[in-house]
C-alpha positions as CSV (number, residue, x, y, z in Angstrom):
1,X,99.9,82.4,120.3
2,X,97.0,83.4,118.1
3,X,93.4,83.2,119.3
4,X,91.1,83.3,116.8
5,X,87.7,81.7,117.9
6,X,85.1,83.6,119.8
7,X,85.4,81.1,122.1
8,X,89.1,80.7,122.7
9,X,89.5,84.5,122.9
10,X,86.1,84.9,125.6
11,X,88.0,81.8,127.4
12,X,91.5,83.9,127.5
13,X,89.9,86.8,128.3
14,X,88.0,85.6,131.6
15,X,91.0,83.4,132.8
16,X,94.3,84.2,131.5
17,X,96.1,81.4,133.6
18,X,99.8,82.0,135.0
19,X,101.3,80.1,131.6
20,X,100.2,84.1,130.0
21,X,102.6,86.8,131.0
22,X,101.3,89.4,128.1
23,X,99.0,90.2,125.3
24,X,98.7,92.0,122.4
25,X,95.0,93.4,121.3
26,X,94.9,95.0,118.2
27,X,92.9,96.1,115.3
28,X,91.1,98.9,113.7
29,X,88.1,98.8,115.6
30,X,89.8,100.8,118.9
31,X,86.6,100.0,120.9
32,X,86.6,96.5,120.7
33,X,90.4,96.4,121.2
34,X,89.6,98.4,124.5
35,X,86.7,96.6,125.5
36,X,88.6,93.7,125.2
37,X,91.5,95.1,127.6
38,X,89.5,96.0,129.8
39,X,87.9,92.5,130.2
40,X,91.2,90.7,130.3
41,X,92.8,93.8,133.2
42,X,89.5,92.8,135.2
43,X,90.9,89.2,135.1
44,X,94.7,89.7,135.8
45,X,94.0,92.0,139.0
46,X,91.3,92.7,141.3
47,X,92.2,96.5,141.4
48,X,92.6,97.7,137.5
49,X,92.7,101.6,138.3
50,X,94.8,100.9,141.5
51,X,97.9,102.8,140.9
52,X,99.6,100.7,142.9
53,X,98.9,97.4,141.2
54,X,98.8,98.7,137.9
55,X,101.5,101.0,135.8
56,X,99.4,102.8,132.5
57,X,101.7,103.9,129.9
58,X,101.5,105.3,126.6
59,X,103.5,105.9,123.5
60,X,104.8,109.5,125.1
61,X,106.1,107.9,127.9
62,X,108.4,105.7,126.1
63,X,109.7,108.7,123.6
64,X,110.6,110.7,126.9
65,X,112.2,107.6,128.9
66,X,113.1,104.6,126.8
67,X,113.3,102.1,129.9
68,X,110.4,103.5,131.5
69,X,108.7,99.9,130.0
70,X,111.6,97.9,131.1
71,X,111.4,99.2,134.4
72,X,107.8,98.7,135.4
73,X,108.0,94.8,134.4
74,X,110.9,94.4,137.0
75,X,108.5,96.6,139.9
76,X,107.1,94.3,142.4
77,X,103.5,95.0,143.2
78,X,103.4,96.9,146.9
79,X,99.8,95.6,148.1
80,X,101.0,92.1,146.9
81,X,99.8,89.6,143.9
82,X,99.8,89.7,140.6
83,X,101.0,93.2,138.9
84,X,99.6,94.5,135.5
85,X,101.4,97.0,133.3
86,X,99.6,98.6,130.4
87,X,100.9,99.8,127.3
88,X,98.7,101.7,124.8
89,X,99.8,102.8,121.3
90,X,97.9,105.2,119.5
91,X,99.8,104.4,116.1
92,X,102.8,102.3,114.8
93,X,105.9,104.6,115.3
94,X,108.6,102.6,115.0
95,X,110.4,103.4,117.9
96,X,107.6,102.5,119.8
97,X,107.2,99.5,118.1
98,X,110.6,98.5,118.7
99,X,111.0,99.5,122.6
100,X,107.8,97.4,123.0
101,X,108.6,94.3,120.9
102,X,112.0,94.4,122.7
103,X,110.3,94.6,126.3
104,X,108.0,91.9,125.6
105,X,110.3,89.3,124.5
106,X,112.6,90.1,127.6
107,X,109.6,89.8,129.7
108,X,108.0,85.8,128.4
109,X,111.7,85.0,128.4
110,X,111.7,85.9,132.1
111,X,114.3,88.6,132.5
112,X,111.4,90.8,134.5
113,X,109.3,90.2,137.6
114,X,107.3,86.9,136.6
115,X,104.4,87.9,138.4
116,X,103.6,91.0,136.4
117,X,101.1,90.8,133.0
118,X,102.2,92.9,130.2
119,X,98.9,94.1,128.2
120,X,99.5,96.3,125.0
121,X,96.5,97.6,122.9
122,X,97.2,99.1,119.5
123,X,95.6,99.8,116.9
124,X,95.6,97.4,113.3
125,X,99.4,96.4,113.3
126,X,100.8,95.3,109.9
127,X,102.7,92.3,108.7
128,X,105.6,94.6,109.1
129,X,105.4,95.4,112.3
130,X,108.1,94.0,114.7
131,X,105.9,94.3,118.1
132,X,103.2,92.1,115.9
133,X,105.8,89.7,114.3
134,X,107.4,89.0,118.3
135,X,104.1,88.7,119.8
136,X,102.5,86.2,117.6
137,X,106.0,83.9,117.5
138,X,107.0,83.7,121.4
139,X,105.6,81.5,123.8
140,X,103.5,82.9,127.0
141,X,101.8,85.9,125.1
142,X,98.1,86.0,123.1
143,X,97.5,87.9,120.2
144,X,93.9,89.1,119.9
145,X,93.3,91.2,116.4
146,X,90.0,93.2,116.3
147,X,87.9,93.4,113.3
148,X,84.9,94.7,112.4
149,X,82.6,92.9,114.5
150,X,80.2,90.3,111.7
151,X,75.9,90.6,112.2
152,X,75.7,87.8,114.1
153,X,78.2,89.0,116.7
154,X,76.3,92.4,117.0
155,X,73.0,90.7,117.4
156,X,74.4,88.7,119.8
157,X,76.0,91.6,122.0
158,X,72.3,93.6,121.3
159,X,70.5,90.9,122.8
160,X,72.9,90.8,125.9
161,X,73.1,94.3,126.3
162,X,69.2,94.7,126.7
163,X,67.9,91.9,128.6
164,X,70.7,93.4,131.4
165,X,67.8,96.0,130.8
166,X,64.6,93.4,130.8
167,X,63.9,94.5,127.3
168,X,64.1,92.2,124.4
169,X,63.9,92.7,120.0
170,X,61.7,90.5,117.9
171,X,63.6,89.4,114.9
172,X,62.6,92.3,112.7
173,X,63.2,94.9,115.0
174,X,66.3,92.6,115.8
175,X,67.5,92.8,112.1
176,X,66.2,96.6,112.0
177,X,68.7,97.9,114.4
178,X,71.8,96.2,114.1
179,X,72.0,97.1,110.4
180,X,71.9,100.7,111.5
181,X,74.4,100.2,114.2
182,X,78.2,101.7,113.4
183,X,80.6,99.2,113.2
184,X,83.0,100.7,116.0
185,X,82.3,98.5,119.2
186,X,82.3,101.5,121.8
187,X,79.5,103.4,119.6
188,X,78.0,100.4,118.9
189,X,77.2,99.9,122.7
190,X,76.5,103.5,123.6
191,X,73.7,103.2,120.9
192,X,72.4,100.0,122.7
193,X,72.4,102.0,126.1
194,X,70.4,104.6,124.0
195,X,68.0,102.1,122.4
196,X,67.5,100.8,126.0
197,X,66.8,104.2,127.6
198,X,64.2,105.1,125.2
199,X,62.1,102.0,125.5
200,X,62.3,102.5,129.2
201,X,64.4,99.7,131.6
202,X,63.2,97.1,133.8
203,X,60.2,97.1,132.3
204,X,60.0,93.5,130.5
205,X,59.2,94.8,127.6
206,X,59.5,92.7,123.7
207,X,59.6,95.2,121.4
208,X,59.0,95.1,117.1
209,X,59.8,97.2,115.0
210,X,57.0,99.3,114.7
211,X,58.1,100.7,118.4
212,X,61.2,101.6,116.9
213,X,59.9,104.4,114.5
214,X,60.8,107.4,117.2
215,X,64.1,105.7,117.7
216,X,65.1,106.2,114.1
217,X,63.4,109.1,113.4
218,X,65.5,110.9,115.7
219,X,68.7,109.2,114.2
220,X,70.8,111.6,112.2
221,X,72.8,109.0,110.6
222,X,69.8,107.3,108.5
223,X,69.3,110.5,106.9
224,X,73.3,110.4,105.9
225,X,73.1,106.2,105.2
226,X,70.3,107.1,102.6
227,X,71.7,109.7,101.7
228,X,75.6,107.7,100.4
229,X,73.0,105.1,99.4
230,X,71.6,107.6,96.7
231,X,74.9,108.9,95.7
232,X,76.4,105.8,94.3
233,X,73.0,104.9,93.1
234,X,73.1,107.7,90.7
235,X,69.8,109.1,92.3
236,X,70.7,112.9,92.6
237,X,67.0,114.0,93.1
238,X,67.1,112.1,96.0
239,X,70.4,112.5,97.4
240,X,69.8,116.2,97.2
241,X,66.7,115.7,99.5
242,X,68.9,113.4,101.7
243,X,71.5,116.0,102.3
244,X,68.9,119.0,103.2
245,X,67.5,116.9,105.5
246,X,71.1,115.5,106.9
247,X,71.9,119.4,107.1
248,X,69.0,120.0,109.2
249,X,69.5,117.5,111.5
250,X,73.1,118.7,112.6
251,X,75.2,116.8,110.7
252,X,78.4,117.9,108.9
253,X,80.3,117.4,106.0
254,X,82.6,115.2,107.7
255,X,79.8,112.8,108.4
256,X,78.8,113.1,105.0
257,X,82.0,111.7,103.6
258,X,82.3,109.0,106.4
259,X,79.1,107.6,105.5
260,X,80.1,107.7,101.6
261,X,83.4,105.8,102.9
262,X,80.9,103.7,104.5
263,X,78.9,102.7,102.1
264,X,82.1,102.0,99.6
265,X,83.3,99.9,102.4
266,X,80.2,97.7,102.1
267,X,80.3,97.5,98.1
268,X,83.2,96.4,98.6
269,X,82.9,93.9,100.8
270,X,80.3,92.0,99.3
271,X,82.3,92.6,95.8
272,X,85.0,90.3,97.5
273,X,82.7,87.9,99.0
274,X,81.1,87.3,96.0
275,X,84.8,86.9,94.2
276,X,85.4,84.2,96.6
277,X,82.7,82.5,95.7
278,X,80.1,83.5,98.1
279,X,76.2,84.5,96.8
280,X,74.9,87.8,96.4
281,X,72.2,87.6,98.9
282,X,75.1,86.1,101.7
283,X,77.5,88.7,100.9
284,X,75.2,91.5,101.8
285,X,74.3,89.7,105.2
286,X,77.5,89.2,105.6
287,X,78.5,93.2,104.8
288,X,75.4,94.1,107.1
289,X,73.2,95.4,104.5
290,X,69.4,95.5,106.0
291,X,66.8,93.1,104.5
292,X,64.8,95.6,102.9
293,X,67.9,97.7,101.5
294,X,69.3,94.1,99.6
295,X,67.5,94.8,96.5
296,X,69.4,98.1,95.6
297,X,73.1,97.3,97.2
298,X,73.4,94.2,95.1
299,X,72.0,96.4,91.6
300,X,74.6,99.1,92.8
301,X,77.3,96.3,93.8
302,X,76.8,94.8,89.9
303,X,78.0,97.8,88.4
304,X,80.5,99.1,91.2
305,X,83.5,96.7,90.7
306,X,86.5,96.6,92.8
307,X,88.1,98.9,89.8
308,X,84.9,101.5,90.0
309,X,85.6,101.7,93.7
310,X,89.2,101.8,93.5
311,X,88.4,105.0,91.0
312,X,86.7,107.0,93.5
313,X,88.2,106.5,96.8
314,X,91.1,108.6,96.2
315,X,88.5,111.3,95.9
316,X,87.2,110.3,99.6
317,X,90.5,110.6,101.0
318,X,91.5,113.3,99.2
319,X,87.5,115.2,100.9
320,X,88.2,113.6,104.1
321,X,91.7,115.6,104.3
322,X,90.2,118.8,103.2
323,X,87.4,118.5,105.6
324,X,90.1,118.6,108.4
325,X,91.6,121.9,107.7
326,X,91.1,125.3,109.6
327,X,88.2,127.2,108.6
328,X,87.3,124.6,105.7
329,X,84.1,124.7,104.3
330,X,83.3,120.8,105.6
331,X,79.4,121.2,104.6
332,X,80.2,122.5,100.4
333,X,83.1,119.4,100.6
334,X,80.4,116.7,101.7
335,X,77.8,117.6,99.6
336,X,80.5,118.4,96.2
337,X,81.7,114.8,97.3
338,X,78.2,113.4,97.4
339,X,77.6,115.1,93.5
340,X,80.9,113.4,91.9
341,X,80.3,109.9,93.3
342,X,76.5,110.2,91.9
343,X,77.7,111.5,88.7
344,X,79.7,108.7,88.5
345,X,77.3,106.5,89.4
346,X,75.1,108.0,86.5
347,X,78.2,107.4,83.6
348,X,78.7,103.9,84.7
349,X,74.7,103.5,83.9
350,X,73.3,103.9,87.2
């Protein structure tokens, strides 16, 4: 079965029931798949890290022992009730895939010990993918996919995080900071943890978004968001600032061309929305584009079409890859990177 709404998937995840055996949590964004987990292990067994109760395994462990899988859905738990065994796969090999798909449909059809759970996390499996195409047919397992997580879902999990902490946002400063949070779930909260350390806990505090000015001005990232900003704006006076200043705050050239994939992410995003249909001011909400940043996305999203974009992302990849080699010279990549997409920018009459 396929959950889909927040609420069917926060329902799942808090009470499995016994007519769940397994689940399959997926997606691209590995901290929400883990968070997720994590929630729903909590659930199946009062002891998650008890060794006893619960069997981790991992893609290794089923290249060195094929039934390893098999075997720990037929093991009984030894302090009694229900028995959870995880499986996590850190890409889609298709043995893996296979050995796993193969387990789980054995296990709903109840060839294994019915009291055990079987919970894989994965990352984004394809439409080809045999573990994805079992799991979301057979009875008696839930398939969770993990996307980026939309505004309104960060905001949400902002607000939670921090009045755990007694602090809360106004609605600017709301705004402010979940358009500068990353769209990975697990850095996404770590930032939120940050946020909440620097205003200072417990101290009831509501907070706008003039407070925030020390926050950001120690966040390296802005400097880089600008930076990609300025690059496919065509603005090479200013993207040259942006990367001095990027530079001198510690970043790398890797960070440089993640934040240019970034920011081609988001053109393209609200490029699709608005093919669909959707307005221009609703597509950059809904690609998390900051209020006051609106006005030069959409100019750079008129002129960036889903063929301009398709143009220049080889070169990304192509930086990325180089980046990741021994002894590379990351920093000249970034910033040689940065310079082509602007020049780009600038022949497309940016």
């Amino acid at each position: 079965m396929i959950l889909k709404q927040r609420q069917d998937i926060e329902r799942f995840l808090a009470a499995p029931g016994r007519a769940f055996c397994a689940a399959v949590i997926h997606g691209q964004d590995l901290g929400g798949v883990r968070e997720r987990a994590q929630t729903l292990a909590h659930a199946v067994t009062a002891r998650p890290d008890d060794p006893f109760d619960v069997a981790m395994l991992a893609d290794a462990d089923l290249d060195n022992d094929p039934g390893r899988l098999d075997g720990e859905l037929m093991a009984i738990s030894m302090m009694g009730g229900r028995r959870l065994v995880r499986l996590r796969l850190s890409g889609e090999k298709a043995s893996t895939d296979r050995l796993a798909s193969e387990a789980l449909a054995d296990h709903v059809a109840g060839k294994f010990n019915p009291d055990a759970f079987l919970l894989i996390e994965a990352g984004a499996l394809g439409r080809d993918s045999v573990l994805r195409k079992v799991a979301e047919k057979v009875d008696g397992c839930a398939v969770i996919a993990c996307y980026d997580d939309e505004p309104g879902d960060v905001a949400r999990f902002t607000r939670e995080g921090l009045a755990a902490d007694r602090i809360s946002l106004t609605s600017e400063a709301l705004e402010l900071f979940v358009a500068r949070l990353p769209h990975e779930r697990g850095v996404a909260r770590r930032e939120i943890e940050r946020l909440a350390l620097f205003l200072g806990p417990g101290r009831g505090l509501t907070v706008g978004a003039a407070d925030m000015d020390g926050f950001f001005g120690v966040e390296p990232e802005a400097s880089l968001g600008e930076a990609a900003s300025d690059a496919f704006g065509g603005r090479l006076a200013a993207l040259q600032s942006g990367l001095r200043r990027a530079v001198q705050e510690g970043e790398s050239g890797p960070a440089v061309v993640r934040a240019l994939g970034s920011h081609l992410m988001r053109l393209r995003k609200i490029s699709v929305l608005q093919q669909g249909g959707g307005s221009a001011q609703l597509a950059a909400k809904a690609a998390g584009v900051f209020w006051k940043n609106e006005r030069e996305i959409l100019r750079q999203a008129r002129v960036w079409t889903l063929k301009n974009l398709d143009a220049v992302q080889p070169d990304i990849l192509a930086a990325d890859r180089a980046c990741k080699q021994t002894a590379s010279p990351d920093r000249l990549l970034g910033e040689r990177l940065a310079l082509t997409v602007a020049g780009k920018a600038r022949r497309l009459g940016l």
